[in-house]
N, C-alpha and C positions, 0 to 999 in steps of 0.2 A: 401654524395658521398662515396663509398667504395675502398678505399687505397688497399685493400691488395692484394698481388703478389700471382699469380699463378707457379707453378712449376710442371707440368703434372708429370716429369720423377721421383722427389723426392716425390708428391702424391702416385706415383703410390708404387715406392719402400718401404714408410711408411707402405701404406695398405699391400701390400703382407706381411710386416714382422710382423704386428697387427695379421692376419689373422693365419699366422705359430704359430704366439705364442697361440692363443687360440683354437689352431688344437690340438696343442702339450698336453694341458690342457684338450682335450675334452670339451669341452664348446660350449654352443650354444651363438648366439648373444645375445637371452633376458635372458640366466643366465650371461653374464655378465653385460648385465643392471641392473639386480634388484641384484648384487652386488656394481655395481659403480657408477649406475645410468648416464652412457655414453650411448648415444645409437652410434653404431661401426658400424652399419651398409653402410650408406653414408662414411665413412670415410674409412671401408676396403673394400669399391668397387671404392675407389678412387675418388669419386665425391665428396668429400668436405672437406677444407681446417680443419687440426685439429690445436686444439690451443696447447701453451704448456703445460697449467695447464692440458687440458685433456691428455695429452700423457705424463705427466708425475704421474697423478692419474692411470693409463693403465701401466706404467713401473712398481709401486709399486704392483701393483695386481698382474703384471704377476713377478715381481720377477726380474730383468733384470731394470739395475744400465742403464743409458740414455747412457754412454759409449758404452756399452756391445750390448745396439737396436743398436746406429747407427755403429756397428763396421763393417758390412758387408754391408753398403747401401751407395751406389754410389751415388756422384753428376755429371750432364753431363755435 
């Protein structure tokens, strides 16, 4: 059985600031898989739940302390 919580509003705001960051980088999605080996795709269209090891593997790449991500994303 799968436990884990959804949160559409805090998916969605994760993805958009994933997606900022690797705008900002220039980066396609599969350069940064065959850097992280994430695939960010489902995750920056907001369709699937990221873990934290992945989003904190995604902090260190892009640079951007887990502070600094969530400093601008709202919970409802």
């Amino acid at each position: 059985m799968n436990n884990q919580r959804h949160n559409e509003f805090l998916m969605t705001q994760v993805a958009k600031k994933l997606k900022e960051l690797r705008s900002v980088k220039k980066l396609t999605q599969a350069e940064v898989y065959r850097q992280t080996k994430i695939h960010i795709g489902r995750i920056e269209s907001g369709n699937s739940n990221i873990t934290m090891s992945s989003l904190s593997e995604l902090c260190k790449f892009y640079q951007i302390s887990f502070e600094d991500f969530f400093k601008e994303i709202r919970t409802k």
